[in-house]
C-alpha positions in Angstrom: 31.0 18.4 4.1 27.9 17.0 5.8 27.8 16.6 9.7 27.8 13.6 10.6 25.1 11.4 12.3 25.4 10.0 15.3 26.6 6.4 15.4 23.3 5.2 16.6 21.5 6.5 13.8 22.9 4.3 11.4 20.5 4.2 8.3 18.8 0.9 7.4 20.7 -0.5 4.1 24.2 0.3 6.1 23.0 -2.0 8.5 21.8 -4.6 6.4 24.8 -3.8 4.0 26.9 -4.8 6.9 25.1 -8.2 8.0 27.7 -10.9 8.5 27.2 -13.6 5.4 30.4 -14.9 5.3 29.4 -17.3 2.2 30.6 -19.1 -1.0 27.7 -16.8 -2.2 27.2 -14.1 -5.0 24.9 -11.1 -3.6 23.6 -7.6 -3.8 23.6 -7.6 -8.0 21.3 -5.0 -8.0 20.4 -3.5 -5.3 22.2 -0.9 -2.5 23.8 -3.7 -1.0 26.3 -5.0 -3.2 28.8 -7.4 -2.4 30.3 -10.6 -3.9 30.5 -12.6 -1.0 33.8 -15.3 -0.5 33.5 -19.0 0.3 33.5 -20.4 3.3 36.6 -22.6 3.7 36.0 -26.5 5.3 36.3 -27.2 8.7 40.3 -28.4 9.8 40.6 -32.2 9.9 37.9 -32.5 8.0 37.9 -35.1 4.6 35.0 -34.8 2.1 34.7 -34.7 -1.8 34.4 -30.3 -2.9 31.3 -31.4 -3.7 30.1 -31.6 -0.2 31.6 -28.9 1.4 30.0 -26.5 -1.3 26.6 -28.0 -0.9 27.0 -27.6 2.8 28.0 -24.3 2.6 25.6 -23.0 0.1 22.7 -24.9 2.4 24.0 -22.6 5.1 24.0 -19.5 3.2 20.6 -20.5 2.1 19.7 -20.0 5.7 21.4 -17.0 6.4 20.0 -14.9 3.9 16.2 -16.6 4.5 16.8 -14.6 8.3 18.9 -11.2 7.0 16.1 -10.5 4.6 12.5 -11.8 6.5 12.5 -15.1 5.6 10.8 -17.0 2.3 7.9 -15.2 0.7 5.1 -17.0 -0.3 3.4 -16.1 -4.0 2.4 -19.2 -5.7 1.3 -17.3 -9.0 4.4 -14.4 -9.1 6.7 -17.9 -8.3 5.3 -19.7 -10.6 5.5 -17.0 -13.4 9.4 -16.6 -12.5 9.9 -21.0 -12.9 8.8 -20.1 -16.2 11.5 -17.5 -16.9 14.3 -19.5 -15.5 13.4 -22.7 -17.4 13.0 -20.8 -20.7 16.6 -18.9 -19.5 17.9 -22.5 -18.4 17.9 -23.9 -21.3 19.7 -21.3 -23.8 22.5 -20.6 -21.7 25.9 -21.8 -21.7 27.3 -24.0 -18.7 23.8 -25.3 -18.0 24.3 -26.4 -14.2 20.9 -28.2 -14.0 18.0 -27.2 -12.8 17.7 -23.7 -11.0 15.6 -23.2 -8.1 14.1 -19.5 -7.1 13.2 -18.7 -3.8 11.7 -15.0 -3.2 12.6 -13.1 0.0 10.2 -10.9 2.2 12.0 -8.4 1.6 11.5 -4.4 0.4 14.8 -3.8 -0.4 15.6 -4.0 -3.9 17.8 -6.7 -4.8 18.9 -10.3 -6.2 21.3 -13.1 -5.3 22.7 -16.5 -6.8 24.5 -19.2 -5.5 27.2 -21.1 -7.1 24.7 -24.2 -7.0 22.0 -22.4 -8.9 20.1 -21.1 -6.0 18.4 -18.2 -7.2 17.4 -15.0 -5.1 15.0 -12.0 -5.9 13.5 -10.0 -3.4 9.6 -8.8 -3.5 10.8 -5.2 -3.6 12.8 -6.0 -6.7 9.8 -7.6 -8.2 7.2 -4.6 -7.9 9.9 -2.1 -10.1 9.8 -5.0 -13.5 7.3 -3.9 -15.5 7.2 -6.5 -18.2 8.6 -10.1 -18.6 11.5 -9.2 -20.5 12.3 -6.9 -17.6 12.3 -9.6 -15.0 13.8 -12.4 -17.1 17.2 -10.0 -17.2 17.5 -9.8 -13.8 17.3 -14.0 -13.6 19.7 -13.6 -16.9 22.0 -11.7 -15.2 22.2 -13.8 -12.0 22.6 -17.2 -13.9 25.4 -15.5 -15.6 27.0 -15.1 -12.3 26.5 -19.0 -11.5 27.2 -20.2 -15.0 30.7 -18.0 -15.4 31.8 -19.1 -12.0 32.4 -15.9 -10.9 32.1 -16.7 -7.6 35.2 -19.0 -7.5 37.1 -16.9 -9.2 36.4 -13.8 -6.7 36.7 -16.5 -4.1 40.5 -16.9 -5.3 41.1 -13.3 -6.3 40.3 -12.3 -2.8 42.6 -14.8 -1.4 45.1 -13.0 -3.8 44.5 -9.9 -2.1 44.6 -11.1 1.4 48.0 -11.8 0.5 49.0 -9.0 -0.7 47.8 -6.8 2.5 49.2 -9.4 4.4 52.9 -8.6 2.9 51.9 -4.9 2.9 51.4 -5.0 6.9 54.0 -7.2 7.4 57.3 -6.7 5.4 57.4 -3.6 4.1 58.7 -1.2 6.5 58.2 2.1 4.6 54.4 3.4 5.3 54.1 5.2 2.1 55.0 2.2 0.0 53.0 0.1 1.9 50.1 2.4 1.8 50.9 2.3 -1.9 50.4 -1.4 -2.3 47.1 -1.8 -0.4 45.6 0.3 -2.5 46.7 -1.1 -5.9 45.2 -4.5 -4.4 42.2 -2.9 -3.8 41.7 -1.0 -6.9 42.8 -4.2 -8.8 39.9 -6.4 -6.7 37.3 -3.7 -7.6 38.3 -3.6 -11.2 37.4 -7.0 -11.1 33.9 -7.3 -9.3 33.5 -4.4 -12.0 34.4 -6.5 -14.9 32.6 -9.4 -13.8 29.2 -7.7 -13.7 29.6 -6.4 -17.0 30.2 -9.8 -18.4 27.1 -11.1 -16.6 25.2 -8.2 -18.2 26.7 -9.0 -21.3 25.1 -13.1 -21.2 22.0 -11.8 -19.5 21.6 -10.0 -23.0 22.6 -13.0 -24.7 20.5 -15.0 -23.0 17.3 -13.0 -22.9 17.7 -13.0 -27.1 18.2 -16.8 -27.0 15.0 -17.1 -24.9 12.9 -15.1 -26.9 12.8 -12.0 -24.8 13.2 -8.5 -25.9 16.9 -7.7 -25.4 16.4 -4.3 -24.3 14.8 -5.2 -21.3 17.9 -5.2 -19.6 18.4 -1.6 -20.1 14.7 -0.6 -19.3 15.0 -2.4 -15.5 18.7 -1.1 -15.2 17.2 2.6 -15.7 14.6 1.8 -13.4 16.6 0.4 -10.9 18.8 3.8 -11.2 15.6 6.0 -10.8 14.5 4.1 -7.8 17.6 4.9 -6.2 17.1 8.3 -6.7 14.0 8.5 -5.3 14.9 6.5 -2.0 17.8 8.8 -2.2 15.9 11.9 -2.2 13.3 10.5 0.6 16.3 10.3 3.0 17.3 14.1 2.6 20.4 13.1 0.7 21.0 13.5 -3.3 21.7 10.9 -5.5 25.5 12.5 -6.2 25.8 11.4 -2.4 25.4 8.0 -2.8 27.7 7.9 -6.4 29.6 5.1 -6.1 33.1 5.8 -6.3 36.3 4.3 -7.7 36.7 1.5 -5.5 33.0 0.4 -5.7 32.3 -3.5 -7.0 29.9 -2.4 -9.2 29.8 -0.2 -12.5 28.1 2.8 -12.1 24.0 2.2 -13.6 24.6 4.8 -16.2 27.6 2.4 -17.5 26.1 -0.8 -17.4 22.6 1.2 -19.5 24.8 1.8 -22.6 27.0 -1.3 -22.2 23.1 -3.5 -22.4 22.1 -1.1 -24.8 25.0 -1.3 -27.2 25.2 -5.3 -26.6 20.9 -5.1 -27.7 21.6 -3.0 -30.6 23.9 -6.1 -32.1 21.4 -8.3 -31.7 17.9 -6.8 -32.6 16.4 -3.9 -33.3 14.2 -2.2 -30.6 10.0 -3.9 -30.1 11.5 -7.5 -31.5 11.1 -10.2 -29.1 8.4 -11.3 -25.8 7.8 -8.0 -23.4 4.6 -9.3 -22.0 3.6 -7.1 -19.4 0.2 -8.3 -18.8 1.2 -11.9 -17.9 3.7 -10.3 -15.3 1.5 -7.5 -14.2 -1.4 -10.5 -13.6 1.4 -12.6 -11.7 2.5 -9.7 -9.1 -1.0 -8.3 -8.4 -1.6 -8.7 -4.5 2.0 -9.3 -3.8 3.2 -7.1 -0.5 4.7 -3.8 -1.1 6.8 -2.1 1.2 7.4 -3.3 4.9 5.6 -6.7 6.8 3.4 -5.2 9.9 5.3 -8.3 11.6 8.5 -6.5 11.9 6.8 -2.9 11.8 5.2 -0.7 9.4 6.1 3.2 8.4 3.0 4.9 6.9 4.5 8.9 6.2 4.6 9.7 10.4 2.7 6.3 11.3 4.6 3.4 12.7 2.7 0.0 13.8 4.4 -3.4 14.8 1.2 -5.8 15.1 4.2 -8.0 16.7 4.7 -5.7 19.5 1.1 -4.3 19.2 2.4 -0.8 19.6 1.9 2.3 17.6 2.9 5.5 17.9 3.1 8.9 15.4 6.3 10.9 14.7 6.2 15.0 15.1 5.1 17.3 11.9 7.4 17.5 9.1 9.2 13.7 10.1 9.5 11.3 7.5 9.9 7.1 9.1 12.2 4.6 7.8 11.2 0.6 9.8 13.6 -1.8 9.9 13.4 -5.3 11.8 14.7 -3.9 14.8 14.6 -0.3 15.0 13.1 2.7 13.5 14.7 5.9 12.2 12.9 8.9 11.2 14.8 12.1 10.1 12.8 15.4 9.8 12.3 17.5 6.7 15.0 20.3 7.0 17.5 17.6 8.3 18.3 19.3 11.7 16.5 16.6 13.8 16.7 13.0 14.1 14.5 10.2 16.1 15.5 6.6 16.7 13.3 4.2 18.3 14.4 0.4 19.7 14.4 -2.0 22.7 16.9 -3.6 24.9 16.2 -5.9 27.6 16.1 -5.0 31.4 18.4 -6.8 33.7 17.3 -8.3 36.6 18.5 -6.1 39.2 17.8 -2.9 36.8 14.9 -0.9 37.3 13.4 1.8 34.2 14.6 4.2 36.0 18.1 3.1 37.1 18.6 1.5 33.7 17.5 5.3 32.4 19.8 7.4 34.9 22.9 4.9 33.7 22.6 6.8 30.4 22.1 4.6 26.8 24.3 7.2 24.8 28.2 7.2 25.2 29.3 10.7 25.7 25.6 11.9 26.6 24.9 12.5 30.6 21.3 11.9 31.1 19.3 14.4 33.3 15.7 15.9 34.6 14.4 11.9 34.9 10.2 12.3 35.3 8.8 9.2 36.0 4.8 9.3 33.4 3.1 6.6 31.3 3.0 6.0 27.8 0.0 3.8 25.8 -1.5 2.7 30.1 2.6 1.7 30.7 5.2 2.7 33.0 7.5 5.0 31.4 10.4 7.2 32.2 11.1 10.9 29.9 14.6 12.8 30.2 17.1 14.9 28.6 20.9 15.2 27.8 23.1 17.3 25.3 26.2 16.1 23.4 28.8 18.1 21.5 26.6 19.3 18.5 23.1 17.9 19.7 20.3 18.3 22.5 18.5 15.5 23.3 14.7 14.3 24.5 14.8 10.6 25.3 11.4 8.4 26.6 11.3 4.9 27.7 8.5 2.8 28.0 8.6 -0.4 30.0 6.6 -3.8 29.2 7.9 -7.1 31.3 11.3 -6.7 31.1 11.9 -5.4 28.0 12.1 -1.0 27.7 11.4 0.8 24.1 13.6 3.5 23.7 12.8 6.9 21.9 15.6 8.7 21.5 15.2 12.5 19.7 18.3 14.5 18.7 18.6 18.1 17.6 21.5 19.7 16.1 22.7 22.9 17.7 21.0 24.4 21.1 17.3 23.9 19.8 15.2 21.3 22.9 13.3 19.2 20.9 11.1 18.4 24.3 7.9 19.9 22.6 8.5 17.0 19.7 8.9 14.5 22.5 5.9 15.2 24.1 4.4 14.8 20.8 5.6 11.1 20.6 4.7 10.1 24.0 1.2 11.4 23.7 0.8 8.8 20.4 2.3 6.4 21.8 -0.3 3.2 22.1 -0.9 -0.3 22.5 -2.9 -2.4 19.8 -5.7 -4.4 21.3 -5.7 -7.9 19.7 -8.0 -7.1 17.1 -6.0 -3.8 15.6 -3.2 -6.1 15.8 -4.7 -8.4 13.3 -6.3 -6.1 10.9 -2.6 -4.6 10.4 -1.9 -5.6 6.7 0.9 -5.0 4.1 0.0 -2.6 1.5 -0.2 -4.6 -2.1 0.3 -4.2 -5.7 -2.9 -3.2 -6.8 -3.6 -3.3 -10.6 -5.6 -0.6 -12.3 -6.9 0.3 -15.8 -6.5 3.8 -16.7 -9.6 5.8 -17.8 -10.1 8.0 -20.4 -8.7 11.8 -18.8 -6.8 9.8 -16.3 -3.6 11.5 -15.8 -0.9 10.3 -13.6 -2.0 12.8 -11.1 -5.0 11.1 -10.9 -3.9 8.0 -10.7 -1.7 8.7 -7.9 -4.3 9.1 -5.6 -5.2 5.8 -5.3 -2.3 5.8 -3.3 -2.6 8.3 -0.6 -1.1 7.0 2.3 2.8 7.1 -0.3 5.1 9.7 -0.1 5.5 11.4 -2.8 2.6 9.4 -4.6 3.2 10.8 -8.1 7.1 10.3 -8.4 6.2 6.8 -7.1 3.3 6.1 -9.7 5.7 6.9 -12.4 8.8 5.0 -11.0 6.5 1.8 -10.5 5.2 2.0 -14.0 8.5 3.2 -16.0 7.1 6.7 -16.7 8.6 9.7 -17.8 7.7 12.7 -16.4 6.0 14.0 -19.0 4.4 10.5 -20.6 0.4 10.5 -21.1 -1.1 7.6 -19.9 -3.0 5.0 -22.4 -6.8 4.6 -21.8 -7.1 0.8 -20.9 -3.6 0.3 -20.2 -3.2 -1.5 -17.0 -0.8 0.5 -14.4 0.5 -0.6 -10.7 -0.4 1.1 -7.9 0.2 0.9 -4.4 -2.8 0.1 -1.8 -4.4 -2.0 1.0 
């Protein structure tokens, strides 16, 4: 069994996994964070039509999810492209609600939502792994099937079903084992369901997409891409992808599941190459969009991180990989035995750095050996602690009243200070200008030569991590495929 990680060092999709959106909302269909939200219930005393109080709620939701995932992204060509898709997908499906609207999230998580009101969701990190229309347009499919089937009501009410049930659990039956007993069963009876409902909206997204004119089997290309790209992340974050299986009680199918069920459902429609796959349209509409993390909220580049927010920058020790999320940054090094978090807090007013430093930030830690230095022309304050299992460097840096936090753990009796010292040297402050020129990587699209090879065309992309792995995940490429002179392929650059 793995060790455990500290609690602070609590990997990004957990914590966006475990934002509050309490909602009449259907999310996470695709990506790590999946879970079919409930409704919000109306307010007591208060008297309008359903009507109203769904519209409300879904206009709230609307809002919540526009600040859990960086706001509305603007792409007047990829949007326009995907009003296309919906209005071809609008119009051959059953339950027609009326018209769909698509809103696109700055996001790089991978992922797509719908509301019961026809509120659609896709995030841009979803969009970079479609690789044809087809692809794309079952991912809408499979979202409008959610809205059209009414699944959220119906999880809405099965939930309340459960609620019931613990509710009796906790409070009438005496005997623990029998209690225990009937939790579960409600439990594994809600899952069963989430699972059944996202077959049946894979089932109408394949529908649909034959209706509509797209090839059917684009539902099981994206679906194996989507299953690769966790892999990779997976692998990127020391773990395998049998760590993150999802088990029993999971809302979703497992991917390999839902690939045959698509493929089975194509194969009774069409046979494979019939039908609109157009990947040049949809390579032409996501060209330029932003790939991977917005400089606003902080950028990891392999050891690099930049916030042209904060206007700080600073490099992680040899062998670290960075992971930036809105509000902190986690890095884990290569063999796993060392970890590095980095956030801010905000001073009190009767706290100084170095008060608010010898008060200790980790529970269970006693901070000690407090050297007052500077970091990027700042005041700053280094020390040290040691936990159960870990040894700890720790560096603050102080601007106004608000203190960044470096915080470098090492399992066993190993001092990571000379790693600290590391940090602290590379730590810097923007000036105004390297602020500005702090841009988002992009979708860059390139014809292959002849003699390209997907080596080669992996290095227009050398700031990625594994560049080659992520050449062929972007593009849908076997390991072994041979690239097409002419063919037009993503990559990944400023």
């Amino acid at each position: 069994m793995r060790e455990a990680w500290p609690i602070w060092f609590a990997p990004r999709g957990r914590r966006l996994a475990a934002l509050a959106l309490p909602a009449l909302l259907l999310a996470g269909c695709l990506g790590d964070q999946t879970s079919l939200l409930p409704g919000n219930a109306a307010h007591d005393g208060e008297i309008a039509p359903p009507i109203t109080t769904v519209q409300r709620a879904a206009d709230q939701e609307h809002q919540r999810l526009l600040a859990a995932f960086g706001g509305e992204y603007r792409a007047p060509r990829t949007r326009a492209a995907l009003d296309e898709i919906v209005k071809r997908l609008a119009r051959t499906s059953d339950g027609q609600i009326g018209a769909y609207e698509i809103t696109i999230l700055n996001s790089p998580a991978v992922n797509a939502f719908a509301l019961p009101n026809g509120r659609l969701y896709v995030t841009r990190g979803l969009l970079a792994l479609a690789n044809d229309t087809s692809e794309i347009a079952s991912v809408l499919a499979h979202e409008i099937g959610h809205v059209t089937a009414q699944h959220a009501a119906q999880r809405a009410e099965k939930e309340a079903e459960s609620a019931l049930v613990s509710q009796v659990a906790s409070q009438v039956l005496k005997n623990p084992t029998q209690g225990a007993a009937v939790l579960a069963g409600s439990k594994l009876s809600l899952a069963r369901f989430s699972r059944q409902q996202e077959f049946e909206a894979d089932r109408i997204s394949v529908t649909s997409l034959a209706r509509a004119g797209y090839d059917p089997y684009g539902a099981s290309r994206f679906l194996t891409t989507l299953g690769r790209n966790t892999a990779f992340r997976a692998a990127g974050q020391n773990q395998s992808a049998e760590d993150k299986r999802l088990d029993m009680l999971a809302t979703h199918p497992q991917t390999p599941e839902r690939i045959a069920a698509v493929t089975t459902a194509a194969r009774q429609i069409a046979a494979p190459g019939l039908g609109e796959h157009d990947a040049g349209s949809w390579l032409n509409a996501i060209e330029g969009l932003a790939y991977g993390e917005d400089p606003r909220d902080g950028v990891a580049r392999g050891r690099r991180y930049v916030n042209s927010t904060l206007r700080i920058a600073f490099t992680a020790p040899e062998g670290f990989s960075l992971e930036a999320a809105q509000d902190m940054v986690i890095g884990v090094s290569a063999n796993g035995a060392q970890a590095l978090r980095f956030d801010s807090v905000k001073l009190k007013s009767d706290q100084t750095l170095e008060s608010y430093v010898a008060a200790g930030w980790i529970e269970g830690v006693a901070t000690t050996g407090i050297e007052k230095t500077e970091m990027g022309g700042q005041p700053a304050v280094t020390a040290h602690g040691k936990g159960t299992d870990w040894m700890f460097r720790l560096a603050a840096v102080q601007f106004g009243d608000r203190v960044y936090r470096f915080i470098l753990a090492a399992r066993g009796s190993s001092d990571p200070e000379r790693q600290m010292r590391s940090i602290v040297d590379s730590f810097r402050t923007l000036t105004p200008a390297e602020a500005q020129a702090a841009r988002p990587l992009r979708i860059r699209i390139v014809a292959a030569n002849a003699g390209d090879t997907v080596a080669s065309m992996a290095e227009h992309m050398p700031e990625q991590d594994r560049p080659v792995e992520l050449f062929q995940l972007l593009n849908g490429l076997d390991r072994d495929a041979a690239l097409t002179p002419g063919r037009r392929y993503k990559v990944i650059g400023e």
